[in-house]
N, C-alpha and C positions, 0 to 999 in steps of 0.2 A: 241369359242374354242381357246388356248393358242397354241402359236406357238413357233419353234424353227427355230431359223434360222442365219444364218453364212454371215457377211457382210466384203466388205474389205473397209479403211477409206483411202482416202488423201485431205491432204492439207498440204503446206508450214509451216503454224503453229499451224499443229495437234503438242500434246503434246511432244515434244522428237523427233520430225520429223530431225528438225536441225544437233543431232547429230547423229542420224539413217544415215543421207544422208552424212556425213563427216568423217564417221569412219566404213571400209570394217569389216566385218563378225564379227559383232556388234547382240547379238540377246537381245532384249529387253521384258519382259514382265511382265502385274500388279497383282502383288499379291493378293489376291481376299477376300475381307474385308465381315467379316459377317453383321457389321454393320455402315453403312457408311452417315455419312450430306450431301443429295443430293446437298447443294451448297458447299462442300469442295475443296479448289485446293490442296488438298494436298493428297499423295498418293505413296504407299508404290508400290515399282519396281525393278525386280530381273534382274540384270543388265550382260550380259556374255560377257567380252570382254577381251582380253589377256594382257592390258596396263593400268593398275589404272591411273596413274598419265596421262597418253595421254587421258583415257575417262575424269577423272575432270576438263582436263583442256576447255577439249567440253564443259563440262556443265556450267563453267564460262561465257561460252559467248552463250550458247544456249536463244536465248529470247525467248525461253518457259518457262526457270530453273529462276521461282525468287529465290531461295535458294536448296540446299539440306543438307541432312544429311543421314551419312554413317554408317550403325546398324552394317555390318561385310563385310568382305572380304575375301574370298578360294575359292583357287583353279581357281582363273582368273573369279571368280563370286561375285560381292559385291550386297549386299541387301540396296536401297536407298530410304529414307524417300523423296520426291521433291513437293516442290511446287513450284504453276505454277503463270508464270507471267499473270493479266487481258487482254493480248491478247491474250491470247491461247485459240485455238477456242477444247472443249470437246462436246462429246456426253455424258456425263455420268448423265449432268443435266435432260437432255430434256427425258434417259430412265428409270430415276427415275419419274420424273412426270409424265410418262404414265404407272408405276406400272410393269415396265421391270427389266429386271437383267442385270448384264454383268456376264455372268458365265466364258470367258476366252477371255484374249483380250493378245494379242501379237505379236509382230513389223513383217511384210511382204515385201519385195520391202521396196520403200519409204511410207510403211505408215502400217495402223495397221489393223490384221484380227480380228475380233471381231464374238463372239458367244454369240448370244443373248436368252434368254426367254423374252418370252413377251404375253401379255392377249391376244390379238388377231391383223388381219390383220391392223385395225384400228392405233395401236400401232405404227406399220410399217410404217405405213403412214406418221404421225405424224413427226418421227424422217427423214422420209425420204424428207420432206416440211423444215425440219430444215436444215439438209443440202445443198436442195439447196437454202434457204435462206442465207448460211453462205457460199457460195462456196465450199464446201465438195463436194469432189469427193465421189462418195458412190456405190457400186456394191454390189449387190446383189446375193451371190455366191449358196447357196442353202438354202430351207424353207422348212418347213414341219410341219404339224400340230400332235400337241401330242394327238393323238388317243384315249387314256386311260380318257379324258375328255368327252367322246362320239359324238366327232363331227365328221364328212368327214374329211379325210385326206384331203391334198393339194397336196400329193406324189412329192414335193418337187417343188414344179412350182408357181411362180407368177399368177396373173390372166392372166394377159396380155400372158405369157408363152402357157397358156393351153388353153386358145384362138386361139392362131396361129397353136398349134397341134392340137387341134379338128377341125379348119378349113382345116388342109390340109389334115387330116384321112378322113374327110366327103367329098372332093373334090375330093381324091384318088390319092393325091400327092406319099403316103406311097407304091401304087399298083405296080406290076409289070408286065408290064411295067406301068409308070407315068400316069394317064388318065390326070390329067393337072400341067401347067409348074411352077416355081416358082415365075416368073414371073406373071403368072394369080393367084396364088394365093395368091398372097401379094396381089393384088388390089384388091381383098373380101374383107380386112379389112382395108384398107389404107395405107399400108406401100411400102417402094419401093424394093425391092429383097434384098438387103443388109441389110437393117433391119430384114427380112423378115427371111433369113437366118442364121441370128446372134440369132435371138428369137428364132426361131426353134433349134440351135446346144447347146442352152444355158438352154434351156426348156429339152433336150434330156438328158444334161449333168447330169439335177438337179434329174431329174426323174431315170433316173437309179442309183444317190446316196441315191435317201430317197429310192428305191426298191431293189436293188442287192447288193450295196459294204455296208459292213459295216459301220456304220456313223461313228464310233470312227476312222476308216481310213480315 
């Protein structure tokens, strides 16, 4: 079953990170190509900053930026052809050879929120063994399976997520009052409360965006 799912990226020399991190209320994001050379550094990017000449001069010393080029500029938004220098570490390769999309990706914090399609859980994996082979920070924000393919949803949860929430519904963490503490029910599965708690509020978070909010919100 094909999944959809929302990832946020960091590293130092994620693409354009440099001038992300050097230039305040700065919004970056990549224009979304029909048809794209999974090994291309090159890539069109809608740039919103109130200062041309202070963003180019970022981008002169950005060692992500081996070049760019400028298609237009209004209204404090220019449109930038960039390519990237051989250290800049992309996901873009690794979610083409698993037969992924980048449906939207755009700058967050220091680093980049990305919305993926992709064939299945497998896929996710895949990219997420790459990151942390490359030191990529990588978070996991919400998942959810596209239904219309006729598989089980995932109602927005990792394995590991609905793991720890079927553990502590079956445990009677959820009851009122507690039949057991958080404490014991991390130790079902191995983790230690803080883990334990962060999977739970992170699992709860995901799950009530693939069921109650609208996902376009």
């Amino acid at each position: 079953m094909s999944i959809t799912t929302k990832i946020h990226i960091e590293h130092e020399r994620l693409a354009l990170v440099p001038t992300l991190q050097n230039l305040e209320d700065i919004a970056i994001r990549v224009i979304t190509q029909g048809n794209t050379d999974p090994g291309s550094t090159v890539f069109p990017f809608l740039i919103k900053y109130r200062d041309r000449d202070r963003l180019e001069e970022m981008l002169d010393v950005d060692p992500t930026v081996q070049s760019y080029e400028l298609v237009d500029w209004t209204d404090q938004t220019g449109i930038y052809y960039i390519e990237h220098t051989p250290e800049t570490k992309l996901i873009s390769s690794v979610v083409t050879d698993v037969n992924g999309f980048l449906v939207h990706t755009e700058t967050k914090g220091n680093g980049w929120l990305v919305r993926l399609l992709l064939p299945d859980r497998e896929a996710l994996n895949t990219i997420w063994e790459y990151a942390n082979e490359n030191d990529i920070s990588l978070d996991i924000i919400e998942i959810y399976g596209n239904t219309d393919t006729g598989g089980e949803s995932s109602y927005g949860l990792t394995d590991e997520q609905r793991t720890a929430l079927t553990t502590a519904y079956e445990n009677g963490y959820f009851g009122e009052p507690r039949d057991i503490s958080l404490n014991e029910v991390a130790a079902e599965i191995g983790l230690s409360s803080t883990a334990m708690s962060g999977r739970l509020r992170r699992g709860m978070r995901n799950l009530i965006a693939a069921t109650i909010i609208d996902r376009e919100e």
